[in-house]
Structures are given as C-alpha cells and as structure tokens.
C-alpha positions as CSV (number, residue, x, y, z in Angstrom):
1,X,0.0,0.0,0.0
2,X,1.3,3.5,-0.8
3,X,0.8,6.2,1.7
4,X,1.8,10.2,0.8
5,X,5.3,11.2,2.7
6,X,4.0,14.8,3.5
7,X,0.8,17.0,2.6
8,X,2.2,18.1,-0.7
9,X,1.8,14.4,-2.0
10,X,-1.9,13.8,-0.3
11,X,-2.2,17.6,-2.0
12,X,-1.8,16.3,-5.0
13,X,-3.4,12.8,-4.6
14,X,-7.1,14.5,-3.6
15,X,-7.0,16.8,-6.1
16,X,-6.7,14.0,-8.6
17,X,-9.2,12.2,-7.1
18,X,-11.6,15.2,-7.6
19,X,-10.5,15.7,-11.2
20,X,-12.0,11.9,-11.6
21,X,-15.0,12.5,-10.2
22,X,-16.6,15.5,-11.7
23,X,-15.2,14.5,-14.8
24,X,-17.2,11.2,-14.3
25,X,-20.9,12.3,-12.7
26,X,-19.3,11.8,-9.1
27,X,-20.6,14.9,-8.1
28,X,-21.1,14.4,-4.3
29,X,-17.6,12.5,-4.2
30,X,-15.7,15.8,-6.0
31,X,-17.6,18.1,-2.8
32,X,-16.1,15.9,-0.2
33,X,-12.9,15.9,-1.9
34,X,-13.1,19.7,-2.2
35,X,-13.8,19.8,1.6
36,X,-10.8,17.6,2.6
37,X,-8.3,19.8,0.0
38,X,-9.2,22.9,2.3
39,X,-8.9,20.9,6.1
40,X,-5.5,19.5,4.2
41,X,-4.6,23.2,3.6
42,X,-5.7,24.5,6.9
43,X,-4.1,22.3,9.0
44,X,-0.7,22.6,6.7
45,X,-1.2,26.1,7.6
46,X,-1.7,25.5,11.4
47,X,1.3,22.7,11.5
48,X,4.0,24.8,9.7
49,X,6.5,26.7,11.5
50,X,6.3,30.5,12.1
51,X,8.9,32.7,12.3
52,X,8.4,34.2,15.5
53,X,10.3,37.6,17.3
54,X,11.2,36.1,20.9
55,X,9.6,37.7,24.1
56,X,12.1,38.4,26.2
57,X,11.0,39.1,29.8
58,X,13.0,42.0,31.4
59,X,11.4,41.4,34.6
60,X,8.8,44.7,34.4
C-alpha cells in the first residue's frame, strides 16, 4: 500500500481524485474531496513553523 510522505503528496493525490470525479458524474464524491483539500490546507497552515520575534522578559 502507498501512503503520501508529507501534505504536498496527499495535495496532489485528492486533487486528482476530484479531477476523476466530476469528470465522471461523481458529483457528491468531488464536494467531499473539495472539503478535505481545504482541512488538508488549513491544517498545513496550522502545522508549519512560524517565524516568530522572541519575548524576552525583562522582569517589568
């Protein structure tokens, strides 16, 4: 069984996936496809590093 190394693979998988199904009458199949591209990106979003300023406490 293959499973995706990182988002960009799944990305791409899903998006395939919804290709296939409107293009064949799947039309409820390509909206829940649709729906898991945007959690995929979201949560990419939410997992990727920020760059961030430190806080640094000066004790006021």
């Amino acid at each position: 069984m293959y499973l995706p190394e990182n988002n960009s693979q799944m990305f791409d998988i899903l998006s395939e996936l919804r290709v296939y199904a409107a293009m064949n009458g799947l039309h409820a199949l390509a909206e829940r496809l649709d729906d898991a591209l945007i959690t995929l990106t979201q949560e990419g979003e939410r997992s990727a590093p920020v760059d961030r300023v430190p806080v640094v406490n000066d004790g006021h």
